[in-house]
N, C-alpha and C positions, 0 to 999 in steps of 0.2 A: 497409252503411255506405258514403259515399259523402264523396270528398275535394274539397271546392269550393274548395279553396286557389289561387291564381291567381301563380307564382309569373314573374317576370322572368327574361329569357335572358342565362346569363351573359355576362359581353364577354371576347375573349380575341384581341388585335390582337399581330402581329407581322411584323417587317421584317427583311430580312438583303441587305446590299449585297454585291458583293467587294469585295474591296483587296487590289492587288497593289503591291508596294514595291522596287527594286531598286537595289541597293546599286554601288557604284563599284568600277570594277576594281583588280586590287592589282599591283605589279610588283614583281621580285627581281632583283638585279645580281650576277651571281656571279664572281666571278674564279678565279684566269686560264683562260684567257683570256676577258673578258669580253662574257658573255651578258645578254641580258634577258628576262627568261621574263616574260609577262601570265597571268594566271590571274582567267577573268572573276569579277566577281562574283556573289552568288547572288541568285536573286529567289525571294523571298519572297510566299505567298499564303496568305490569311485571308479566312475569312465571319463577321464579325463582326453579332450578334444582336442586339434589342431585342425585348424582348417585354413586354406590359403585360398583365397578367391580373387582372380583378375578380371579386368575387360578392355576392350580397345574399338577404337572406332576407326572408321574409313575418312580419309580425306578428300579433299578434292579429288587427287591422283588414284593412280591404281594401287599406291602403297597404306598399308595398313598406321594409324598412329603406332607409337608407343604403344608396348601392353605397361599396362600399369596393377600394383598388386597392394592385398591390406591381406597380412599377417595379424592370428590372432592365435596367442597360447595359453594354458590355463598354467598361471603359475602356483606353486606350493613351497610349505617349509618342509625338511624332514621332521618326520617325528621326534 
């Protein structure tokens, strides 16, 4: 038995940037007698993903279904 099926190569794309975000320093006044302490801020780092993955299947025919796709994005607010 022999399988003549002819199938297409899944797609499977994907991206990932950094992003680094740094926040502003903080200060505290203390008394008495009056100090000021800086306390930097923190930075913040992320690898934020997209990745889009499809698949498709063979029909009866020699034609390929549909590709079909699921999109997924990492959403954020600005700081």
């Amino acid at each position: 038995y022999s399988c003549d099926a002819q199938c297409p190569q899944p797609l499977a794309t994907s991206c990932n940037e950094p992003c680094v975000v740094s926040c502003g320093a903080s200060r505290v006044i203390i008394y008495p007698p009056p100090v000021v302490v800086t306390f930097p801020g923190p930075i913040l780092t992320t690898c934020p993903q997209e990745t889009v993955v499809g698949s498709s299947a063979v029909t009866d025919g020699d034609a390929a279904a549909p590709l079909t796709s699921l999109r997924g994005e990492v959403l954020s607010s600005d700081p």
